[in-house]
N, C-alpha and C positions, 0 to 999 in steps of 0.2 A: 044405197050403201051409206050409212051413218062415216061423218070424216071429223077425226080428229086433228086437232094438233099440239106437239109435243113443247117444249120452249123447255129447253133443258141444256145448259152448256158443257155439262161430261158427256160426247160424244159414243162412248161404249153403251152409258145409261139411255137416254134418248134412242140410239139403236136397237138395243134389248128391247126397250118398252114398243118400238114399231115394230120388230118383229112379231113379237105377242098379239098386238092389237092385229096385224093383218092377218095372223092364222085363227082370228077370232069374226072376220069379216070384214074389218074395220081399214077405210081409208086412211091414210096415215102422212100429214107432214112435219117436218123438224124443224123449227127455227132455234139457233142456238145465244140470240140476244133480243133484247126488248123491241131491238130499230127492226127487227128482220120479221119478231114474231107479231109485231102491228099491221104490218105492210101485208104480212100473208095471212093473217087474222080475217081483215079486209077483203082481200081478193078470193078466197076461199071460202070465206063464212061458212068454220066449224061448227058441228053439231055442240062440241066439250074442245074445251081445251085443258091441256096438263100443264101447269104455269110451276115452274119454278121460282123460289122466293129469289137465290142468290143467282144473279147475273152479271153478267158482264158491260154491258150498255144500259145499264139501271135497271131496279130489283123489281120486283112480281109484282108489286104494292102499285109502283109508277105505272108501268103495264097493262094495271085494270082501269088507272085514273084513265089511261088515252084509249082504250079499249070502249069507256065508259062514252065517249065523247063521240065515235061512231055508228048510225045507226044500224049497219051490218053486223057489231058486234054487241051491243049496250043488252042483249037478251040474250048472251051466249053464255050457259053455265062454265063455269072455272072450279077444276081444284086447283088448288094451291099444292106443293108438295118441296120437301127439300129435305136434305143430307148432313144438314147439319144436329148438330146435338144443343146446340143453346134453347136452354127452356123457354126464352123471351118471346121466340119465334112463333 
């Protein structure tokens, strides 16, 4: 079973998105900050992660720099994804 993880701080959204993914097959965990989603990145070693830009414990960008720094996660595809409307993003 391919396992995901979500890194998503609007709790409704993150929930949605694992219900989906497990009635797709898909193992499914949620960190809802950068410190939680490193630590379980690590210890899980997802297939994909769904990385939110805007966080609460530092943004998506930081996330991949320590993500990048692990050899458990340094070959784990990442989207990015967020709710915001700023074109910059």
């Amino acid at each position: 079973m391919k396992k995901i993880l979500i890194v998503e701080d609007d709790s409704k959204l993150a929930l949605s998105l694992s219900v989906r993914l497990k009635a797709c097959g898909y193992a499914t965990w949620i960190a809802a900050d950068g410190i939680i989603a490193i630590t379980t990145a690590v210890r899980v070693k997802p297939d994909l992660i769904l990385l939110d830009i805007m966080l609460p414990a530092g943004n998506g960008f930081a996330v991949i720099e320590q993500l990048n720094q692990f050899e458990e996660t340094r070959e784990t595809p990442i989207i990015l994804t967020t709710a915001s409307r700023d074109p910059e993003l």
